[in-house]
N, CA, C and O atoms as a GROMACS GRO file, in nm:
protein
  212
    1UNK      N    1   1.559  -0.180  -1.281
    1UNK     CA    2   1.581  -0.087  -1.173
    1UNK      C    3   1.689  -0.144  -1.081
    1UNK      O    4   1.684  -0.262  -1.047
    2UNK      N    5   1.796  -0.053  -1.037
    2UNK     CA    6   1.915  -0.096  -0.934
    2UNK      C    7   1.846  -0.169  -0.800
    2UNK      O    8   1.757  -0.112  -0.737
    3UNK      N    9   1.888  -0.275  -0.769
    3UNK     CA   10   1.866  -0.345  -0.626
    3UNK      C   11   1.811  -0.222  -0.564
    3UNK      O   12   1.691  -0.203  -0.545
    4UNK      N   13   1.936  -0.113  -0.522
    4UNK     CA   14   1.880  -0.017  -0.423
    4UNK      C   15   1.768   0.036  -0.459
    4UNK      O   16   1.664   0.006  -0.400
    5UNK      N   17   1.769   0.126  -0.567
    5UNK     CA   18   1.614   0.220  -0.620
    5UNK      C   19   1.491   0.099  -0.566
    5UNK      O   20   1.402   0.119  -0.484
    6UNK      N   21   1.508   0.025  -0.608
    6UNK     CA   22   1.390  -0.098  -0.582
    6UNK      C   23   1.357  -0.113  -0.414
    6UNK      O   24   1.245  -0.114  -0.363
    7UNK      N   25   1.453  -0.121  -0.364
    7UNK     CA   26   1.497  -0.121  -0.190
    7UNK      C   27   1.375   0.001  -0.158
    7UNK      O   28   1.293   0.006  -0.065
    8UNK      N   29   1.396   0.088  -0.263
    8UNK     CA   30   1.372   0.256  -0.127
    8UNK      C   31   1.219   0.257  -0.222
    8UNK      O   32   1.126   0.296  -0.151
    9UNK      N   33   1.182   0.225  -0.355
    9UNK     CA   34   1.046   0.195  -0.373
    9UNK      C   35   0.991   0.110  -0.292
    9UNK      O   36   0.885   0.140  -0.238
   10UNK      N   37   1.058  -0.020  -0.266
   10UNK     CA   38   0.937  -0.094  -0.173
   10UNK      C   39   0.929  -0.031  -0.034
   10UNK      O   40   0.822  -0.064   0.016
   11UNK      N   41   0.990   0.036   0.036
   11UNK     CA   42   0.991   0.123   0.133
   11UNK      C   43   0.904   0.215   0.191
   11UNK      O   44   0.849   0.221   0.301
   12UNK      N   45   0.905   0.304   0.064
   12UNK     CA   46   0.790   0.396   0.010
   12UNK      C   47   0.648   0.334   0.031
   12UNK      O   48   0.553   0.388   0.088
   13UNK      N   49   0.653   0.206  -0.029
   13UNK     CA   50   0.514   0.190  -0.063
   13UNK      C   51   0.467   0.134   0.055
   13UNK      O   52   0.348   0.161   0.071
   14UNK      N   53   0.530   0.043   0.172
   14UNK     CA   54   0.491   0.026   0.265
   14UNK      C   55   0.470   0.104   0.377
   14UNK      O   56   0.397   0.073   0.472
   15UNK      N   57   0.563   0.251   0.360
   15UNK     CA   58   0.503   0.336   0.462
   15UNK      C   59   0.363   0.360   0.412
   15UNK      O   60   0.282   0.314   0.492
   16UNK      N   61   0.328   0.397   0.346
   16UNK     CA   62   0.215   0.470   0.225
   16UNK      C   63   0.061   0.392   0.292
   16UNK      O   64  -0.044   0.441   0.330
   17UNK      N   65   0.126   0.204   0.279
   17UNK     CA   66   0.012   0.138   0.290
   17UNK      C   67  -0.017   0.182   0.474
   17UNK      O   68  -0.126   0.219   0.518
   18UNK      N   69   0.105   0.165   0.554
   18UNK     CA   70   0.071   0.187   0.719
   18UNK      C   71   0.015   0.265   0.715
   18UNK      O   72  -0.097   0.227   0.751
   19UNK      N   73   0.012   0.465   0.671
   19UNK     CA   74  -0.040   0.577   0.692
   19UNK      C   75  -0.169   0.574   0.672
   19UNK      O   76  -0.250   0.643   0.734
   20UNK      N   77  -0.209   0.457   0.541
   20UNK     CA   78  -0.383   0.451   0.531
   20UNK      C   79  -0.463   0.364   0.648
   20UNK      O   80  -0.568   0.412   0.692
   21UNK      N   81  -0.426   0.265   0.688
   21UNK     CA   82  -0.456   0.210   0.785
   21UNK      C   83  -0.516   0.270   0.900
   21UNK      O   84  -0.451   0.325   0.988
   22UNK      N   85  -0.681   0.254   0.896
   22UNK     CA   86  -0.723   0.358   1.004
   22UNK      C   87  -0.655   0.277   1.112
   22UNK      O   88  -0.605   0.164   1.108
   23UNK      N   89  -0.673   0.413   1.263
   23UNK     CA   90  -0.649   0.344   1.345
   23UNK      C   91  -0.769   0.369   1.451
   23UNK      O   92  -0.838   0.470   1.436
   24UNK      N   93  -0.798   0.272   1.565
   24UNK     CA   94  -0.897   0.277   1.607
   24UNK      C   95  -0.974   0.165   1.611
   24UNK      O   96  -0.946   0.078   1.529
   25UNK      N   97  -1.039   0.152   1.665
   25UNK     CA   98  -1.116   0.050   1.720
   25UNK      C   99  -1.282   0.014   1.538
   25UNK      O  100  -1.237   0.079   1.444
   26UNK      N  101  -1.337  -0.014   1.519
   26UNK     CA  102  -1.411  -0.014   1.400
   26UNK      C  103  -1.420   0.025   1.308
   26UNK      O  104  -1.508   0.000   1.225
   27UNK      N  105  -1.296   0.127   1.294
   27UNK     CA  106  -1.252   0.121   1.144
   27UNK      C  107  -1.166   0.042   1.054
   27UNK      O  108  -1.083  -0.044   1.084
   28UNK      N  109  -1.202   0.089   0.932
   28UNK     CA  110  -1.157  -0.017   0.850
   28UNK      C  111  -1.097   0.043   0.674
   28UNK      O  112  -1.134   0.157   0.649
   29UNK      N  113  -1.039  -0.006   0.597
   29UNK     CA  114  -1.054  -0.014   0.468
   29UNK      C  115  -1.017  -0.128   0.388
   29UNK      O  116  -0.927  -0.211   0.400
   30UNK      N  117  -1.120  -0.110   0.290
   30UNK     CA  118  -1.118  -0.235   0.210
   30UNK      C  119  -0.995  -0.219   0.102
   30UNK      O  120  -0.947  -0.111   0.066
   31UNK      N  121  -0.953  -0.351   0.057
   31UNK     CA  122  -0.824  -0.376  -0.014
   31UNK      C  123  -0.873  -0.278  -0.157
   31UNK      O  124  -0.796  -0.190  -0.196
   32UNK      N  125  -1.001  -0.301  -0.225
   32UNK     CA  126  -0.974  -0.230  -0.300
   32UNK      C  127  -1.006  -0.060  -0.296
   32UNK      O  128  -0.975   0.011  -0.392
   33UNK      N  129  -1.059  -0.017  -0.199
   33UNK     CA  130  -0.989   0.134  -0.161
   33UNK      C  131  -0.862   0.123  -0.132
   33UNK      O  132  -0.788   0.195  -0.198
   34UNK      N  133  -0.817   0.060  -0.059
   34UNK     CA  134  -0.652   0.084  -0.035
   34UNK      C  135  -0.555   0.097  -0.189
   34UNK      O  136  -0.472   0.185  -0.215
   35UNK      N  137  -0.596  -0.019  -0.276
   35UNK     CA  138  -0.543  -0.036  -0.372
   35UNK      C  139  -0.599   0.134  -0.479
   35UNK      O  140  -0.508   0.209  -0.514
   36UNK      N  141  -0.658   0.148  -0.494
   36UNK     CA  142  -0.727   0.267  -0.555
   36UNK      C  143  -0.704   0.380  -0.484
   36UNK      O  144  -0.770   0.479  -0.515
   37UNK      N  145  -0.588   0.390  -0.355
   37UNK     CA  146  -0.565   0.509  -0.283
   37UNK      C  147  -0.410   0.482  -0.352
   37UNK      O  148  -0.358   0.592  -0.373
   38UNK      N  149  -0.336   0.386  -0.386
   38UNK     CA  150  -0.232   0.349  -0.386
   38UNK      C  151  -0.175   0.399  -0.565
   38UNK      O  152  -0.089   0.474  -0.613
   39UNK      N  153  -0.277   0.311  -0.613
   39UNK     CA  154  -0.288   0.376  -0.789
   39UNK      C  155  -0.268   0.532  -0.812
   39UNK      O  156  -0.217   0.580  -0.913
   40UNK      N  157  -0.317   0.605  -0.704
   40UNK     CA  158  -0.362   0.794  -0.722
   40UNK      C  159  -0.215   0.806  -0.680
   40UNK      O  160  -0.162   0.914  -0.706
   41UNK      N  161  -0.142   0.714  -0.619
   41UNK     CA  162  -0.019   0.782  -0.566
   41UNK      C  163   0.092   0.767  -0.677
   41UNK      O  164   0.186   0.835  -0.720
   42UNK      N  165   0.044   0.663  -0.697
   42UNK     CA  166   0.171   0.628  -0.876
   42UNK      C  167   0.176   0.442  -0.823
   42UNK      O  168   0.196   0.360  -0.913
   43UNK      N  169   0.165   0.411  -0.737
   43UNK     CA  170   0.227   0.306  -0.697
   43UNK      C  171   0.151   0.173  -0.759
   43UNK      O  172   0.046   0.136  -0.707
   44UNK      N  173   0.210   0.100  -0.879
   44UNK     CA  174   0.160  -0.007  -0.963
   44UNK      C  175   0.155  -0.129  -0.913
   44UNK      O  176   0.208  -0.203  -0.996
   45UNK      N  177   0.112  -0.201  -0.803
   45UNK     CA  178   0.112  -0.294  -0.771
   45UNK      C  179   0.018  -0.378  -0.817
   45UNK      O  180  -0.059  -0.336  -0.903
   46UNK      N  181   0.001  -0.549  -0.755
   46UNK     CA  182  -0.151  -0.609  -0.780
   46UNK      C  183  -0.225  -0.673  -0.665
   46UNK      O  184  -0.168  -0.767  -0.610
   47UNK      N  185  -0.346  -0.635  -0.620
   47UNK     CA  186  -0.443  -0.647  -0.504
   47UNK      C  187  -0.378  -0.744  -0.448
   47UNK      O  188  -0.321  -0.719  -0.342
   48UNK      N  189  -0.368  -0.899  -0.517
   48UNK     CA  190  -0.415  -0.982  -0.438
   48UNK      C  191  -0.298  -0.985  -0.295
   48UNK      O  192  -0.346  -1.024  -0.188
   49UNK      N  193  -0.194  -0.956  -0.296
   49UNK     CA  194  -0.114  -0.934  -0.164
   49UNK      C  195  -0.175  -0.880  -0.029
   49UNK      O  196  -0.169  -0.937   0.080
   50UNK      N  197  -0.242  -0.747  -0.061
   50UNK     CA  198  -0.363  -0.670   0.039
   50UNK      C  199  -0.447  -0.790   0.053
   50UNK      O  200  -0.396  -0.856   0.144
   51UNK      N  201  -0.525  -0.837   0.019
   51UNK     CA  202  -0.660  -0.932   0.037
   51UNK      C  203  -0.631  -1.055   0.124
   51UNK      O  204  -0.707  -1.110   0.204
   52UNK      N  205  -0.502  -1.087   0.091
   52UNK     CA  206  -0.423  -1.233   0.175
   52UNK      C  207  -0.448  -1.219   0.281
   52UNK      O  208  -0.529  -1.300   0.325
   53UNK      N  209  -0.398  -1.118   0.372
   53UNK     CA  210  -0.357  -1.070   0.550
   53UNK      C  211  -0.527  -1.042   0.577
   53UNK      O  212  -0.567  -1.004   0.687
   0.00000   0.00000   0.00000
């Protein structure tokens, strides 16, 4: 994949991950819902990056 295409995929996928991110005071989601919201979208990544932070 061209530098750029790759540029505007990782882009994508980090808006994607902010928009799930409840916001609010005691909410939450776990890495592997996030990851399993992420899969339904097309986006092939692997957990352990989510689980680190």
């Amino acid at each position: 994949m061209p530098k750029r295409s790759q540029n505007i995929y990782n882009t994508l996928f980090q808006l994607e991950i902010l928009r799930r991110i409840p916001k609010g005071k005691g909410r939450y989601i776990t890495a592997k819902q996030l990851h399993s919201q992420l899969e339904e979208l097309g986006f092939d990544k692997d957990i352990l990056p989510y689980r680190e932070h």
